[in-house]
N, C-alpha and C positions, 0 to 999 in steps of 0.2 A: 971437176971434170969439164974438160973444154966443149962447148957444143960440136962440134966438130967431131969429138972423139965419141960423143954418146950417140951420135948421128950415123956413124960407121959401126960403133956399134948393131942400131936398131937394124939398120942394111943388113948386118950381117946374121942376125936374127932373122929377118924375115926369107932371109935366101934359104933358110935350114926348114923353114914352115913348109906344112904340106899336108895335107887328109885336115876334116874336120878337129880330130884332138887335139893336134902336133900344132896345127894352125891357133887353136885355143892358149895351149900351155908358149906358143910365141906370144901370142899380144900379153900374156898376163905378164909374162919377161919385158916385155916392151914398157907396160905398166909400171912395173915396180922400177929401171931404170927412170921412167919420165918425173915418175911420186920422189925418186930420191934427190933429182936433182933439184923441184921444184922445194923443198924443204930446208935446201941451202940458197934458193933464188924465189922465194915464195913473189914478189912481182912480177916474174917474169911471163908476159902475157901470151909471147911466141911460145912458150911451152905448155900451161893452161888450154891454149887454145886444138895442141899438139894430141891432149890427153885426152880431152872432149871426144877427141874425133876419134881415137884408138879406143874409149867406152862405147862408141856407138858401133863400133867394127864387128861384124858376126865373125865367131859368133858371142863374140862378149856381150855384145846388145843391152848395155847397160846405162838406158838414156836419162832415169833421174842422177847418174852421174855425172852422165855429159854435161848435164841441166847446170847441174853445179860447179861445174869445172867453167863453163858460159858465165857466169854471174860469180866467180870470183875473177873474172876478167873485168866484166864490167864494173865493178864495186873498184878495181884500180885505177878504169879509164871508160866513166860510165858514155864517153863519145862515140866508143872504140865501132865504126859499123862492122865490120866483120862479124865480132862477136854477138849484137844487134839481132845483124841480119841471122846469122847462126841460131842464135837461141831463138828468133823468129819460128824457123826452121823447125828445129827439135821440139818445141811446143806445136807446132799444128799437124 
């Protein structure tokens, strides 16, 4: 799947979100699209970093995930500040 097309995807998920649940069972949809492409592109850091941020999202609120999604970026590009600065973030 082309980025593009998983990206209009997520859009189009998140236009359909709304109430605390609804909003729930979208990120977890948004989840399992970001998990499945990462597993055909496991380096890809724009996504990892994509996934971080949609764990941390209420109400998933799932930060030793983020945590880890952060330092599997780094462990591909241990330079990467974004990710750095991020995991900075998510730890304190």
């Amino acid at each position: 799947m082309k980025d593009v097309d998983l990206v209009a995807q997520i859009i189009e998920l998140e236009k359909k979100g709304g109430g605390d649940w609804s909003w729930l069972r979208t990120l977890e949809a948004i989840e399992v699209l970001i998990e499945e492409k990462l597993k055909r592109e496991p380096t890809n850091i724009e996504w990892w970093l994509r996934l971080s941020i949609v764990e941390i999202s209420p109400p998933l609120v799932d930060n030793p995930k983020s945590i880890a999604c952060v330092e599997k970026v780094l462990a591909i590009d241990p330079d990467n500040p974004l990710a750095t600065l991020f995991l900075a973030f998510l730890r304190d």
